[in-house]
N, C-alpha and C positions, 0 to 999 in steps of 0.2 A: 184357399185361405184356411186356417187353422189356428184354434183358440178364441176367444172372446175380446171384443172391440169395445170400446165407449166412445161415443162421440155425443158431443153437447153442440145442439142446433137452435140458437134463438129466431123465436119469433114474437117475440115482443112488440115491436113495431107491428104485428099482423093483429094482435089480439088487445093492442094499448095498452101494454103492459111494461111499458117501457121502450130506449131506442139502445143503439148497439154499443154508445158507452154505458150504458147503465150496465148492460148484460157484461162487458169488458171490466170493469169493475167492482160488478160482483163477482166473477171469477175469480178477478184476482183478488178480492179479499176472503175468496171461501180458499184461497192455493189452490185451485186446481192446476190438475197437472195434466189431463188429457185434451186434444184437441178439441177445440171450439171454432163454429161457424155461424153463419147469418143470413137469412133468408127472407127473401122479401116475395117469394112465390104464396100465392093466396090458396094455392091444391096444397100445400101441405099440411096445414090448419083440418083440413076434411078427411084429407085424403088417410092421414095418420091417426084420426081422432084425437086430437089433440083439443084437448078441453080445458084442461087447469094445468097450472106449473105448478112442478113438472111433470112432464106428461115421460112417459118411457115406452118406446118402442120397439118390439122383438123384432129384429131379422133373420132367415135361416142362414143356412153354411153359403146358397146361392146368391145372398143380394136382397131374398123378397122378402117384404112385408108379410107379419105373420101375427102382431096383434100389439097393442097397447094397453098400457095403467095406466090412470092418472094418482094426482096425489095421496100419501097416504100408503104409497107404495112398502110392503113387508120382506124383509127377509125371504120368507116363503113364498112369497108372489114373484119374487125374484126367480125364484129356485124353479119352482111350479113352471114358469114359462120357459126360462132360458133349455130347461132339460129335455122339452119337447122339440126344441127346436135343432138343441147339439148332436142329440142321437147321430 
């Protein structure tokens, strides 16, 4: 795989943060346009560190977990992790 992915994974339901039409709906009122899923697995709240929305998770080139931000997230936070991970 090659290039950079986004994917939008609610856990709303996991964190009472709402259910999968709220998440469906805000989607579709912010337009996005990347894929979006839904999760009801209770490891991925831990297991990602997922704390506050939105939470944003690195992956490397392989698949694996490589770190997270939560909100508040900067331009340079962006930069700072993604680059470590594309090398």
């Amino acid at each position: 795989m090659t290039g950079k992915r986004l994917l939008a994974v609610d856990v709303g339901q996991l964190t009472d943060s709402g259910s999968q039409e709220d998440a469906r709906r805000l989607l579709a009122d912010a337009g996005a346009t990347f894929p979006a899923g839904f999760t009801d697995a209770d490891f991925v709240v831990d297991d990602y560190d997922v704390g506050y929305m939105p939470t944003t998770a690195f992956f490397d080139k392989g698949g694996y977990y490589r770190s997270s931000l939560g909100v508040g997230l900067s331009a340079g936070d962006l930069a700072d992790n993604a680059a470590g991970i594309l090398e």
